[in-house]
C-alpha positions as CSV (number, residue, x, y, z in Angstrom):
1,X,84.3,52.6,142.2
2,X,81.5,52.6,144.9
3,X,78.7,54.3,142.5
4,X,78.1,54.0,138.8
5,X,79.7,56.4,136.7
6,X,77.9,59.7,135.9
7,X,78.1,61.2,132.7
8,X,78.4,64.8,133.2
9,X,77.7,65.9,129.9
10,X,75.4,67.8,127.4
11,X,74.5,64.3,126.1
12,X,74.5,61.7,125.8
13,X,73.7,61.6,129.7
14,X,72.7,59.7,132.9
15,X,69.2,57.9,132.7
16,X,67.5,56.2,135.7
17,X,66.7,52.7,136.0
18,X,63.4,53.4,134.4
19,X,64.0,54.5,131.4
20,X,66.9,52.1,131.0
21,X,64.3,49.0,131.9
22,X,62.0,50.6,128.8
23,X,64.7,49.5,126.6
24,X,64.7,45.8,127.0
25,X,61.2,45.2,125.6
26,X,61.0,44.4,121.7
27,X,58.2,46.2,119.8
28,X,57.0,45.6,116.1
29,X,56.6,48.8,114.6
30,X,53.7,48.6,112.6
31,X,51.7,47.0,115.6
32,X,48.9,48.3,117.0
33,X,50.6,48.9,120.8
34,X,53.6,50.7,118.9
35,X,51.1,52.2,117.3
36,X,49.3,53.4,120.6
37,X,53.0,54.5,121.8
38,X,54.2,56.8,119.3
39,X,51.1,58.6,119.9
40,X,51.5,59.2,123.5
41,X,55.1,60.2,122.9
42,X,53.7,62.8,120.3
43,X,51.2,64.1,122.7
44,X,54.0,64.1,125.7
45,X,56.0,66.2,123.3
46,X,53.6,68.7,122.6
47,X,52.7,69.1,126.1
48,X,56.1,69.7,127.7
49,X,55.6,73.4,125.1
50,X,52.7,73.8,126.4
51,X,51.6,73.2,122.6
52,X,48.4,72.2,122.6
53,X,46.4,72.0,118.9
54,X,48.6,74.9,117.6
55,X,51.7,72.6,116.6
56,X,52.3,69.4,115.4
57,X,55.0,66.8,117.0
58,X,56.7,65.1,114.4
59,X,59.8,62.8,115.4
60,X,62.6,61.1,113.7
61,X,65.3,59.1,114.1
62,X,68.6,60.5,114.6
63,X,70.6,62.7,116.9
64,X,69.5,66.5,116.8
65,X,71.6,67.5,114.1
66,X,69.1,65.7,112.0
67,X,66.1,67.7,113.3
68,X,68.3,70.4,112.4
69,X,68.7,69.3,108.6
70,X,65.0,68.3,108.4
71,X,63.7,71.5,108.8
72,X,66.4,73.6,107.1
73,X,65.4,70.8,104.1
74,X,61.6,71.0,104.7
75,X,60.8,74.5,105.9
76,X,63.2,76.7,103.9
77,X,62.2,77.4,100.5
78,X,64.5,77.8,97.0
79,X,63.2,81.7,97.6
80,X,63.9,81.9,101.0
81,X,66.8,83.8,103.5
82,X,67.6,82.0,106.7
83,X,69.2,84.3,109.5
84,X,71.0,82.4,111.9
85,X,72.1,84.6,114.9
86,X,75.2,82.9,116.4
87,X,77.5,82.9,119.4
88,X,78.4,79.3,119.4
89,X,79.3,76.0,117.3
90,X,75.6,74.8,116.7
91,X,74.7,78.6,115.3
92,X,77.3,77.8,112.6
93,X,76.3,73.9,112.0
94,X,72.9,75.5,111.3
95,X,74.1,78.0,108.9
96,X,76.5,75.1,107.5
97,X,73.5,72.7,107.3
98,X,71.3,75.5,105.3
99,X,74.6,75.9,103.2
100,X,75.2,72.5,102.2
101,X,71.7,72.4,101.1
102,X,71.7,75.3,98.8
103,X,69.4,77.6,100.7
104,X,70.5,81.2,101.0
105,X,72.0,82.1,104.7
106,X,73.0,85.1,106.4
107,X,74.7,85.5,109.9
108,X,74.8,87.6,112.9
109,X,77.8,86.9,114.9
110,X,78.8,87.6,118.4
111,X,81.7,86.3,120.6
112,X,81.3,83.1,121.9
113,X,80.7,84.4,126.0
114,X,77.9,87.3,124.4
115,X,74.5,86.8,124.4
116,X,72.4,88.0,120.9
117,X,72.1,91.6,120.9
118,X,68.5,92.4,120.3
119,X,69.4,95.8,119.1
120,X,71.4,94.1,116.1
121,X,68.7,91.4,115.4
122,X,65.9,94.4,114.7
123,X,68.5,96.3,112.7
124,X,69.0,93.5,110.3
125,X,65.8,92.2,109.9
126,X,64.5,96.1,108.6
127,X,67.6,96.3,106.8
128,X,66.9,92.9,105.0
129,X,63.2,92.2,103.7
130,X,64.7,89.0,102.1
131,X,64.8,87.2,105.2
132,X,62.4,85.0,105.7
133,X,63.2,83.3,108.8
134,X,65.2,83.2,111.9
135,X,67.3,80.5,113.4
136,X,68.4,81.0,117.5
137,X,70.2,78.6,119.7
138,X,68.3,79.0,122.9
139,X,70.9,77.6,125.2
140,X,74.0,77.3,123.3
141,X,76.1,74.4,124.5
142,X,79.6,75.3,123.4
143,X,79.4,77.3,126.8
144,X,75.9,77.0,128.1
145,X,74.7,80.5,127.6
146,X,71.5,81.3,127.8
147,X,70.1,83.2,124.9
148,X,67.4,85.8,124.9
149,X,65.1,84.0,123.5
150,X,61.3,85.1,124.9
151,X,62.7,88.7,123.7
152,X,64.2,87.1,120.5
153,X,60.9,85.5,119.3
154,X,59.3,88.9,120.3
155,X,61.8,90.5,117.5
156,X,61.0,88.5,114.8
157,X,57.1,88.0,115.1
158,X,57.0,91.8,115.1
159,X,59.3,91.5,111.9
160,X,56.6,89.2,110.7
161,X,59.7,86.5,109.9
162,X,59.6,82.3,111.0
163,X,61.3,82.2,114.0
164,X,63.3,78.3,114.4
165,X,64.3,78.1,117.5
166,X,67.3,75.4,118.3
167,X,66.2,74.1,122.1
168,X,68.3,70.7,122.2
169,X,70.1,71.4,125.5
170,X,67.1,73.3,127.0
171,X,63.5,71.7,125.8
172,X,61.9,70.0,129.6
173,X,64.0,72.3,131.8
174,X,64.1,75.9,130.4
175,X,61.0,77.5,129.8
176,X,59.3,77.8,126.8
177,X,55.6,78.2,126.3
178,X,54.3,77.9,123.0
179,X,50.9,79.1,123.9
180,X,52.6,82.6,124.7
181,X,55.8,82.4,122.7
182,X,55.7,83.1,119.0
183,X,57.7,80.2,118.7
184,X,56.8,78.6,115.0
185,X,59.0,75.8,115.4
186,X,61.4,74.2,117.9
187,X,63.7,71.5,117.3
188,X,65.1,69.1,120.0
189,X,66.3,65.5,120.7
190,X,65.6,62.6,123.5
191,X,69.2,62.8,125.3
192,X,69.4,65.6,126.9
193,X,67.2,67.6,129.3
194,X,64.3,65.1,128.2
195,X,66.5,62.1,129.8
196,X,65.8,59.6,127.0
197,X,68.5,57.6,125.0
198,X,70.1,59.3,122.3
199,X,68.3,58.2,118.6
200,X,64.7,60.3,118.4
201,X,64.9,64.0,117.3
202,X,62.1,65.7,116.9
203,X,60.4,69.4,115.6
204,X,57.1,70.4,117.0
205,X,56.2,72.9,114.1
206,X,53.1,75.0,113.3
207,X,50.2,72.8,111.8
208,X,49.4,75.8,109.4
209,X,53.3,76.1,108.1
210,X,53.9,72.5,107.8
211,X,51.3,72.1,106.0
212,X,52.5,74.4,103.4
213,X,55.5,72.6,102.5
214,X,54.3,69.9,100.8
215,X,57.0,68.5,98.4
216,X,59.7,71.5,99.5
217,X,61.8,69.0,101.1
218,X,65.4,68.5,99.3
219,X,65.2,65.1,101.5
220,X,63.1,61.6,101.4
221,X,64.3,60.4,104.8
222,X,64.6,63.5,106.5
223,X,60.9,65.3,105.3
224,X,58.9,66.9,108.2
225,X,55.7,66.9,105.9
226,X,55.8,63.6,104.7
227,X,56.4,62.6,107.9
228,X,53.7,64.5,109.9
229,X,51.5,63.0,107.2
230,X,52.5,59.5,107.5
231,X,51.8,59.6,110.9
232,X,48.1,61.5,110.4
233,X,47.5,58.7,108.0
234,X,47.9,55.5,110.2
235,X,50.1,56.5,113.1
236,X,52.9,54.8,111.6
237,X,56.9,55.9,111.0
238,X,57.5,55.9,107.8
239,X,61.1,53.9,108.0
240,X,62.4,51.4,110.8
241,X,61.9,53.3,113.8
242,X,64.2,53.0,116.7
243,X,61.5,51.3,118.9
244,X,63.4,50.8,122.1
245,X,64.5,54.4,122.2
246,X,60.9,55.6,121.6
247,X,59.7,53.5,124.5
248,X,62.8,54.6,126.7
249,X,61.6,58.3,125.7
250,X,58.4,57.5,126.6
251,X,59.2,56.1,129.8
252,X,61.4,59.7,130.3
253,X,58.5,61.9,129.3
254,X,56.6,59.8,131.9
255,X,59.1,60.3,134.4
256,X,59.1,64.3,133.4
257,X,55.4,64.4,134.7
258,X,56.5,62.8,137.5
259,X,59.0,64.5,139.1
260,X,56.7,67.9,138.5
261,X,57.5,68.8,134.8
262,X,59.7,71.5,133.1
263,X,60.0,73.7,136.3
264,X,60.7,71.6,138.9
265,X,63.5,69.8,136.7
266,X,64.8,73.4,136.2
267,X,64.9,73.6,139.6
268,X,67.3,70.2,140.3
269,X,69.2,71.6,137.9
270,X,69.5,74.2,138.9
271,X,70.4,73.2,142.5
272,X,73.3,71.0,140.8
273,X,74.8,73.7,138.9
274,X,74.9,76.2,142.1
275,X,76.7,73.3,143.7
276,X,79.0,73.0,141.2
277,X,79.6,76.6,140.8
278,X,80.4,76.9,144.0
279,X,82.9,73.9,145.0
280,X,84.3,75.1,141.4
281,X,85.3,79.0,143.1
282,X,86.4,77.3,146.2
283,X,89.0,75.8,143.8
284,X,89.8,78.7,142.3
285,X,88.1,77.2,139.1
286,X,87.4,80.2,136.6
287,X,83.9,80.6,135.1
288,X,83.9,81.2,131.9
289,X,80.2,83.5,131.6
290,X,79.3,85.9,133.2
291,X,77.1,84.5,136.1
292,X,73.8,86.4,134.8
293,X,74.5,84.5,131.1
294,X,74.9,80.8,132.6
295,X,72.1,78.4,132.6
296,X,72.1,75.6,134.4
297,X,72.7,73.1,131.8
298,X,76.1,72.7,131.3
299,X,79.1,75.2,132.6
300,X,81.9,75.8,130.9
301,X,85.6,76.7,133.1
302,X,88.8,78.5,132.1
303,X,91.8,75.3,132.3
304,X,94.2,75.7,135.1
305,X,97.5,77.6,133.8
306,X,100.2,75.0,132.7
307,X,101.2,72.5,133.7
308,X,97.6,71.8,134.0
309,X,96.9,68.5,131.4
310,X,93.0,68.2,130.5
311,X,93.9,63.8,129.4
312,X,95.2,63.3,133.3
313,X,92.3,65.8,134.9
314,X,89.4,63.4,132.6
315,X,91.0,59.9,133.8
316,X,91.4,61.3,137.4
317,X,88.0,61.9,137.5
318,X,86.3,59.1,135.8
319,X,88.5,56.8,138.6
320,X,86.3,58.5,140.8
321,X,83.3,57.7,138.8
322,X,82.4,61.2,137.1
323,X,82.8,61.7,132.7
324,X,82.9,65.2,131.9
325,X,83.6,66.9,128.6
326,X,86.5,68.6,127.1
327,X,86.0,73.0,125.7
328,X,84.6,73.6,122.3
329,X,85.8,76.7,121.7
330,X,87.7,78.3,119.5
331,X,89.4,81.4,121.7
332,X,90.3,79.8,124.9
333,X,91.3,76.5,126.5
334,X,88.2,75.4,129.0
335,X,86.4,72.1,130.0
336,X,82.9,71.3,130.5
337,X,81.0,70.2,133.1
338,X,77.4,69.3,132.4
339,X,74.3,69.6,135.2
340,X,71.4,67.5,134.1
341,X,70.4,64.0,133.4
342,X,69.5,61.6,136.3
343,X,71.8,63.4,138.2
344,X,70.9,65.2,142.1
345,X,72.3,67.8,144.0
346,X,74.5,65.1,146.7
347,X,75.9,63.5,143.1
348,X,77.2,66.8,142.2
349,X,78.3,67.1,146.2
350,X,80.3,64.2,145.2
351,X,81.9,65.6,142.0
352,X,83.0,68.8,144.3
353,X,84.7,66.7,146.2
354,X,86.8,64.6,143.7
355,X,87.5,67.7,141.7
356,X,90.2,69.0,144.3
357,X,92.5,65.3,144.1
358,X,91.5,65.4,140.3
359,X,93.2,68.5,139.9
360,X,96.6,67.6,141.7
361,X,96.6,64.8,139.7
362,X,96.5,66.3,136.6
363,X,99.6,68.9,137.2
């Protein structure tokens, strides 16, 4: 294998040499440089959304399901209705996380290649004065659809609900403004279009609601509030933090500026995914959304009829140097290839090419 192998997937994902070198330094975690870090990763945070004084960054360590369960924990009330509008499997881990922690949940569901149906989303929410809030994938990464999501928050600040928007496989590519979009709080994680490690999740939230939910949380390790405090009160994490991930992410956030921030990285990802897309037709590799629906985070394709095997198409291609994913869904057998990470447009080039032997191979 002439080049190191890529990791085409929603994440964990290809980092540069960078933020791989950020890792090998050990840090104390109540020093003061650590100290000095965390809050520059706070304040990188809040600038990729554009955030400025009206929300709060407040990371912890985990994967992104745990930013998931630390605000279902922290921001949803004994008294409140969570709405989670869902065309994918992280709608419904939302909705299972809210479950499992006793809050009340309701659902909108649409198929798995339909974006949300705004029409629907207003119906409900004046059918419903219970509900409180609103939880939205933006990009959901069972498929990589792109949600509606400036026309979503729109819906559900004029419903006067808390809109919690899910941005793990979108936050530092796909826009989102928070100085323009009523956008109370948005969850994420390191890996993904951020080009960390995997181990930091984070919610930047609303100063004004997160400082309403003092004591709300059904959690000690996973409270956003006592967390934003602790780190008001002496800039410290209030358990072990995962130091060399925080400097990696760091390092990535750095790296973000760099290269020209959110848009331009849109834009490389964007460039890999129309090169994808289009070695994938010339293979007569089916799409499986609508062009107008797919962002260009991770695509999702139809498997070849039998006697296509997925097992034999996966260890063609990592031979060649290229890890892609296998289909999440629950209505059609498909694969996964994912566009972002340290990853450019002649990489993906590369991919197109081994895609066509990969394929004979795994018939």
């Amino acid at each position: 294998m002439t080049h190191p192998p890529l990791l085409l997937t929603p994440g964990p994902l290809t980092t540069d040499a960078a933020v791989r070198e950020a890792m090998m330094e050990d840090w104390g975690s109540r020093d003061p440089a650590f100290i000095a870090l965390t809050a520059e990763l706070r304040a990188r945070l809040l600038a990729v959304a554009n955030a400025g004084d009206s929300h709060v960054a407040v990371p912890i360590q985990g994967s992104g399901t745990y930013a998931l369960e630390a605000a279902a924990a922290t921001l949803l009330g004994p008294d409140d209705t969570l709405l989670v509008l869902i065309n994918g499997a992280y709608g419904e881990r939302m909705a299972t996380i809210a479950r499992r922690l006793g809050r009340r949940v309701t659902v909108l569901r649409w198929a798995e290649h339909q974006p949300v149906d705004l029409g629907k989303v207003r119906a409900r929410l004046a059918a419903d004065p219970a509900i409180t809030h609103v939880a939205a994938v933006h990009c959901e990464t069972t498929t990589g659809l792109l949600n509606p999501l400036p026309e979503i928050a729109a819906a559900v600040a004029e419903a006067g609900r808390v809109l919690i928007v899910d941005a793990m496989s979108s936050f530092g590519a796909l826009p989102l403004d928070a100085a323009t979009l009523p956008a109370p709080v948005v969850l994420a994680s390191s890996n993904k279009c951020l080009q960390g490690a995997p181990g930091i999740a984070f919610a930047l939230v609303e100063r004004a609601l997160l400082a309403g939910c003092e004591g709300r949380s059904t959690s000690t390790a996973l409270d956003l509030y006592a967390q934003w405090r602790g780190f008001e009160a002496n800039g410290q994490w209030r358990f072990t933090p995962p130091v060399q991930v925080a400097a990696a992410l760091v390092e990535a956030l750095r790296g973000l500026e760099a290269e020209g921030g959110p848009a331009a990285r849109l834009a490389r990802y964007q460039a890999n995914c129309d090169t994808l897309l289009a070695g994938a037709e010339a293979l007569q590799l089916r799409l499986y959304l609508a062009p107008t629906l797919q962002a260009p985070i991770i695509a999702t394709f139809h498997a070849p009829p039998a006697p296509f095997n997925f097992g034999r198409f996966y260890d063609a291609l990592v031979r060649r140097g290229f890890v892609i994913y296998p289909g999440k869904l629950t209505e059609a057998d498909t694969f996964r290839i994912g566009c972002i990470g340290a990853v450019m447009p002649g990489d993906m080039a590369r991919l197109v090419e081994a895609l066509g032997p990969a394929l004979a191979e795994a018939r």
